[in-house]
DSSP file (Angstrom, degrees, kcal/mol; ACC not computed):
  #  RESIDUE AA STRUCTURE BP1 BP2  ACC     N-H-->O    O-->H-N    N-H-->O    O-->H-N    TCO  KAPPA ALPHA  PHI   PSI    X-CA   Y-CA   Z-CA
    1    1 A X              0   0    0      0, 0.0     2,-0.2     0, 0.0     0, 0.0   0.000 360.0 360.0 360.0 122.2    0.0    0.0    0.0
    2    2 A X        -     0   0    0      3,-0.0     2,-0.1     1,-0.0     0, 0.0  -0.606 360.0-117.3 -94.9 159.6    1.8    3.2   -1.0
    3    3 A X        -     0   0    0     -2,-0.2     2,-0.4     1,-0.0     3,-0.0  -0.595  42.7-105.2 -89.4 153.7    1.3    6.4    1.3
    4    4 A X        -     0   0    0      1,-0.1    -1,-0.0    -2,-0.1     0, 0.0  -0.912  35.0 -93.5-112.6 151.7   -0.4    9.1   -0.6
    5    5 A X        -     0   0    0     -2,-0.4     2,-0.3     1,-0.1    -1,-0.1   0.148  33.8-155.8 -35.5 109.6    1.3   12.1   -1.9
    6    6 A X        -     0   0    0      1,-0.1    -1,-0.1    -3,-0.0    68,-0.1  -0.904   4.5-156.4-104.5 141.5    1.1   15.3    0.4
    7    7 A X  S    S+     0   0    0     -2,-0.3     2,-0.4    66,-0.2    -1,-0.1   0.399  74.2  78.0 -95.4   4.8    1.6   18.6   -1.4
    8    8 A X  S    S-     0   0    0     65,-0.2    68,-0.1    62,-0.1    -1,-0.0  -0.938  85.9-121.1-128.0 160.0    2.7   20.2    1.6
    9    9 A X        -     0   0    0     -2,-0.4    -2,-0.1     1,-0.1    65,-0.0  -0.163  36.5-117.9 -85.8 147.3    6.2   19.9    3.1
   10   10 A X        -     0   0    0     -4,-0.1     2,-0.3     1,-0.1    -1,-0.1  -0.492  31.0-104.2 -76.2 152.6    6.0   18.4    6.9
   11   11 A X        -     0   0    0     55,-0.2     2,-0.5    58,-0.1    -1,-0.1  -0.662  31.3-116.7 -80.4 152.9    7.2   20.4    9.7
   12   12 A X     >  -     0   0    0     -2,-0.3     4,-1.3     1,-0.1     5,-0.3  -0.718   6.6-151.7-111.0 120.6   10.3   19.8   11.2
   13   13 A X  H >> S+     0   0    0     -2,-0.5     4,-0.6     1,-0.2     3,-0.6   0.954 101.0  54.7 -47.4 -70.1   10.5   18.6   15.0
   14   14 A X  H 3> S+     0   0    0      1,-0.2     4,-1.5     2,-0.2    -1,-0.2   0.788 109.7  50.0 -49.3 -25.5   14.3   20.4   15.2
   15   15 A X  H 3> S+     0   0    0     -3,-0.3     4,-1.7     2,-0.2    -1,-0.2   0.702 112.8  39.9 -86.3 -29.7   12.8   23.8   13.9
   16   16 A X  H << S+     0   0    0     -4,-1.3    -1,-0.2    -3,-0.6    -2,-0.2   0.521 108.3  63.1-101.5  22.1   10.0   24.2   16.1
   17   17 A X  H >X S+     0   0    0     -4,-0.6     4,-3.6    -5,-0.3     3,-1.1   0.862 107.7  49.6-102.3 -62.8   12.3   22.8   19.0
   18   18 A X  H 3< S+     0   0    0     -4,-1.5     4,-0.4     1,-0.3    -2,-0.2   0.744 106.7  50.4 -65.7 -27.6   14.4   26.1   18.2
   19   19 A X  T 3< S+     0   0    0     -4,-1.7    11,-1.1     2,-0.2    12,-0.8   0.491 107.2  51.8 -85.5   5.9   11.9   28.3   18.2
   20   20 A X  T X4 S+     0   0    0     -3,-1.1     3,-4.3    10,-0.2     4,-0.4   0.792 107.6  55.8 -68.7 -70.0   10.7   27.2   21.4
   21   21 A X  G >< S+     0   0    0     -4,-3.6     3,-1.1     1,-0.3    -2,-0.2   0.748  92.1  69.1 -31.9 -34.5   14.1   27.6   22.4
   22   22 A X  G 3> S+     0   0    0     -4,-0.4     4,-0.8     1,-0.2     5,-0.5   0.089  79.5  88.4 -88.1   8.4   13.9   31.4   21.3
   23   23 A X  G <4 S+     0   0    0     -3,-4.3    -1,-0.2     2,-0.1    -2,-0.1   0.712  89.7  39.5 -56.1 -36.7   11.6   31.8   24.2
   24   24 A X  T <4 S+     0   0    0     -3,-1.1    -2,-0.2    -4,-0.4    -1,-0.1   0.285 124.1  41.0 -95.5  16.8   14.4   32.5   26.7
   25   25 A X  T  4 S-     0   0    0      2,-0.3    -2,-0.1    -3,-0.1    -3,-0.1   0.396 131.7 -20.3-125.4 -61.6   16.1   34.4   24.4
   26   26 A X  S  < S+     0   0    0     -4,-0.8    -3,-0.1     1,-0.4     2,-0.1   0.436 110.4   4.6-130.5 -99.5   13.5   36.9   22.2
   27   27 A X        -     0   0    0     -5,-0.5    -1,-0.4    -8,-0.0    -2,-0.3  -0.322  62.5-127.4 -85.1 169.9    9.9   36.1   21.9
   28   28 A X  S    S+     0   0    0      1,-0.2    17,-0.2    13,-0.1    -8,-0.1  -0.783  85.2  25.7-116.8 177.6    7.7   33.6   23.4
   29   29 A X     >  +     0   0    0     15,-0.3     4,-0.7    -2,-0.3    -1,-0.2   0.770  66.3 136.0  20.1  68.9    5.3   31.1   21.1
   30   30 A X  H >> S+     0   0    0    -11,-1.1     4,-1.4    -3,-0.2     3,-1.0   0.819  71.3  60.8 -77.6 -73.1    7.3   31.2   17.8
   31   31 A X  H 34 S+     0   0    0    -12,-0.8    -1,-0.1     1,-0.3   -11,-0.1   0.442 101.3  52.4 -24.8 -21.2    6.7   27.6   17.7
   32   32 A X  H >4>S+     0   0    0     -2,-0.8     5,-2.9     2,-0.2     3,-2.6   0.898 107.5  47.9 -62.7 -63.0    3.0   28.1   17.6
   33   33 A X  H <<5S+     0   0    0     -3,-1.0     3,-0.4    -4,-0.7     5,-0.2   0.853 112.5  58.8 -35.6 -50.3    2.9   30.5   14.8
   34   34 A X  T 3<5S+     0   0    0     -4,-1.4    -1,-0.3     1,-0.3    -2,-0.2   0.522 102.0  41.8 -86.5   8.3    4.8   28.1   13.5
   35   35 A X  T < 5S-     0   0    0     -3,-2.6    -1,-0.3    -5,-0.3    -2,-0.2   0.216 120.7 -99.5 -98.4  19.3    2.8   25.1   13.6
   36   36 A X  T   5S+     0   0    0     -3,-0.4     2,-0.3    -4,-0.3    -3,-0.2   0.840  91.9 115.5  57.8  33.0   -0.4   27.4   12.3
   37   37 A X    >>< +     0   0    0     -5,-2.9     4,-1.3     1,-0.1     3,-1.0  -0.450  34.4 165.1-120.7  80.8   -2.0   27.8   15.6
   38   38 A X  T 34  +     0   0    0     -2,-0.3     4,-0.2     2,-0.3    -5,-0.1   0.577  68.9  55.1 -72.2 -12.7   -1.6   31.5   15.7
   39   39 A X  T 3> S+     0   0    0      2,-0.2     4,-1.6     1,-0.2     3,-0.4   0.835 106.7  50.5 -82.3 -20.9   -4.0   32.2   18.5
   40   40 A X  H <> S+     0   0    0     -3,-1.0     4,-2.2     1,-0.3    -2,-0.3   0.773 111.2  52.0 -84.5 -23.0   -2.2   29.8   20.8
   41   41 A X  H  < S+     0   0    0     -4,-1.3    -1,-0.3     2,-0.2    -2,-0.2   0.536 107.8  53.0 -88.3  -3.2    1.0   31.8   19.7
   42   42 A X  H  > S+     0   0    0     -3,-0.4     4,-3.5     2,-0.2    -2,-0.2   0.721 110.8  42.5 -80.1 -50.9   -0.5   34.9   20.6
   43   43 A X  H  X S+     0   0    0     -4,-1.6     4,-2.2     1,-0.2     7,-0.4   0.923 109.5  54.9 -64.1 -45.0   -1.5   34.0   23.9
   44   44 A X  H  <>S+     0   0    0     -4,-2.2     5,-2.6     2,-0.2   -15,-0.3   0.654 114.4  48.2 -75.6  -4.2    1.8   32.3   24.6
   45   45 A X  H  45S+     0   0    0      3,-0.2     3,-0.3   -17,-0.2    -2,-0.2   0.743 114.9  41.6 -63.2 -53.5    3.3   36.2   23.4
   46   46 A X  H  <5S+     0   0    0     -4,-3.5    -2,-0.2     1,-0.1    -3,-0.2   0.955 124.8  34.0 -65.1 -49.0    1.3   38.1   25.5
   47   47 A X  T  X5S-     0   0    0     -4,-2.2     4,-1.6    -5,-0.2    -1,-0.1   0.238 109.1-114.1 -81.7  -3.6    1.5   35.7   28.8
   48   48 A X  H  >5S-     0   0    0     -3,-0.3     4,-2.5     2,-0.2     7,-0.3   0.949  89.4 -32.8  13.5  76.6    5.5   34.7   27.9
   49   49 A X  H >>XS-     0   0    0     -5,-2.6     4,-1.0     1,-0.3     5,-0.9   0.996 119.8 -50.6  64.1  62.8    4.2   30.9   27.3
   50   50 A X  H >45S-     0   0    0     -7,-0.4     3,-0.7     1,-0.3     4,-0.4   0.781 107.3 -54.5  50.2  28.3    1.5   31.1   29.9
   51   51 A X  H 3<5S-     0   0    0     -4,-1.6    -1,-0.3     1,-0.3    -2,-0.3   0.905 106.5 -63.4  67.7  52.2    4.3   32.6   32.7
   52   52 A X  H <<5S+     0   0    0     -4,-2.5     4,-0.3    -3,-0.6    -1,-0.3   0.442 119.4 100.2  63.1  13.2    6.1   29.7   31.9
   53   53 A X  T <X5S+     0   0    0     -4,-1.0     4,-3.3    -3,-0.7     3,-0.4   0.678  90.5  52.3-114.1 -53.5    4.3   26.7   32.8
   54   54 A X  H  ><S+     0   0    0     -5,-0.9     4,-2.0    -4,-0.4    -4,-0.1   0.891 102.9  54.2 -80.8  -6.0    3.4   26.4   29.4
   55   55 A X  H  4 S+     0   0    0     -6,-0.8     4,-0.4    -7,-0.3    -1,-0.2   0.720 109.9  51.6 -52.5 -30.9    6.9   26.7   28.1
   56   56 A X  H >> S+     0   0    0     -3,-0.4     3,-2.8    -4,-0.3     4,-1.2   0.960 109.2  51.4 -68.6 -68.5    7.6   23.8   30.5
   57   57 A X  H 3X S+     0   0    0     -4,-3.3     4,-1.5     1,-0.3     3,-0.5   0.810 103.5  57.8 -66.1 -32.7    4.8   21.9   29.0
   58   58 A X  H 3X S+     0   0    0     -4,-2.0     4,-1.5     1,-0.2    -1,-0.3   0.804  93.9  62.3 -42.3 -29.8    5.9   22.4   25.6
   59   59 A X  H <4 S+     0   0    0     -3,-2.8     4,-0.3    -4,-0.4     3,-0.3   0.910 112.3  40.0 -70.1 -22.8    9.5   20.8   25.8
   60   60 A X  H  < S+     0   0    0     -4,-1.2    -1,-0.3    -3,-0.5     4,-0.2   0.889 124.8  35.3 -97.8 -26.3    7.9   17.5   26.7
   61   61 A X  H  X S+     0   0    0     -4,-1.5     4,-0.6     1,-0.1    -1,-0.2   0.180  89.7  91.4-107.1  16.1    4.8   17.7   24.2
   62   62 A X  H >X>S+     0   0    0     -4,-1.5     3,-1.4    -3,-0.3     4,-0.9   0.927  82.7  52.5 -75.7 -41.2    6.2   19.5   21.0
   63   63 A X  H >>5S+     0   0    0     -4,-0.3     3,-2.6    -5,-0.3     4,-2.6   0.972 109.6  49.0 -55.5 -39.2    7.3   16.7   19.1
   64   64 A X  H 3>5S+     0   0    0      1,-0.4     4,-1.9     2,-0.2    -1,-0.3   0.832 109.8  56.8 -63.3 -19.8    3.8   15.1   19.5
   65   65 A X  H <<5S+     0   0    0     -3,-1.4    -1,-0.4    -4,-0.6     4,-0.3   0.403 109.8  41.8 -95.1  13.4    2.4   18.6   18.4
   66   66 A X  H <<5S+     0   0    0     -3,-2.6     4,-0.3    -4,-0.9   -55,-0.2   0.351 115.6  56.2-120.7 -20.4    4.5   18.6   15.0
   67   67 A X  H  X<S+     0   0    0     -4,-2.6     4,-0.7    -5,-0.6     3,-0.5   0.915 106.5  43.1 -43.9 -56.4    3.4   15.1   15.0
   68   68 A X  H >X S+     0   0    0     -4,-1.9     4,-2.4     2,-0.2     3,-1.0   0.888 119.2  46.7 -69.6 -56.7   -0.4   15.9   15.2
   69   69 A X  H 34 S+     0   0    0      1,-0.4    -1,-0.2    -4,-0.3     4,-0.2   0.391 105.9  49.6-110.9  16.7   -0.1   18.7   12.6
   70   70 A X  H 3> S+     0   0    0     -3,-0.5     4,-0.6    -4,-0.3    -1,-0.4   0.359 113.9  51.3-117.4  17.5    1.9   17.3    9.9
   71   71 A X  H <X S+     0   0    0     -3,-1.0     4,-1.9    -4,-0.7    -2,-0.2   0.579 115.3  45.0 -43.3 -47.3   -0.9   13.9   10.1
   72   72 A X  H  <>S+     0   0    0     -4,-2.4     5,-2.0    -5,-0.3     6,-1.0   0.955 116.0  41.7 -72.0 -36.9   -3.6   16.6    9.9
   73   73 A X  H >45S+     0   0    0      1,-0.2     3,-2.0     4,-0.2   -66,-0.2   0.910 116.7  54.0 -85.8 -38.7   -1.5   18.6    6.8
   74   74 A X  H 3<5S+     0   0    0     -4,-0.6    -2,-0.2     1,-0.2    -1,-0.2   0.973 115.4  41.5 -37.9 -49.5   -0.7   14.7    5.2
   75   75 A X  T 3<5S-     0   0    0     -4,-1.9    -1,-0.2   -69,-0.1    -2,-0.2   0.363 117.2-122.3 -98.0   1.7   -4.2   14.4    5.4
   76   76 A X  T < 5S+     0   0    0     -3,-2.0    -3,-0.2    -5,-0.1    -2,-0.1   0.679  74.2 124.6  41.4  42.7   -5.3   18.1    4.1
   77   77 A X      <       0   0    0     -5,-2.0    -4,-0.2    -6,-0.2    -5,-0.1   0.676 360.0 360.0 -83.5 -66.2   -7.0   18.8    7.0
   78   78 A X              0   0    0     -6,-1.0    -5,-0.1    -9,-0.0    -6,-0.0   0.886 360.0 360.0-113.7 360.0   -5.0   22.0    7.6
């Protein structure tokens, strides 16, 4: 059974991992923006990642959330 052809390019685990990273550094929720949930990156901008608690909760659940949303763009869902 061949997988079928997505016309858009998956996001990359190591990329949104660095802009996570760029929380303690410059902004907070690039990594949102950059998965296309731009309201959750807004909130994590305004709040710096939810005072930090959700910044914590990202490092352990981002991969599963670049997981989640390149299934959903395979699937042309977003």
């Amino acid at each position: 059974m061949t997988r079928p052809y997505s016309p858009v390019p998956p996001k990359d685990v190591g990329v949104a991992y660095v802009f996570w990273a760029l929380t303690f550094v410059l902004i907070a929720g690039l990594q949102h923006f950059y998965l296309g949930r731009p309201l959750r990156g807004i909130i994590w901008l305004l709040t710096w990642g939810l005072f930090g608690i959700g910044t914590i909760y990202d490092l352990f659940t981002l991969r599963g959330q670049v997981h989640n949303v390149n299934a959903r763009r395979a699937r042309g869902w977003a």
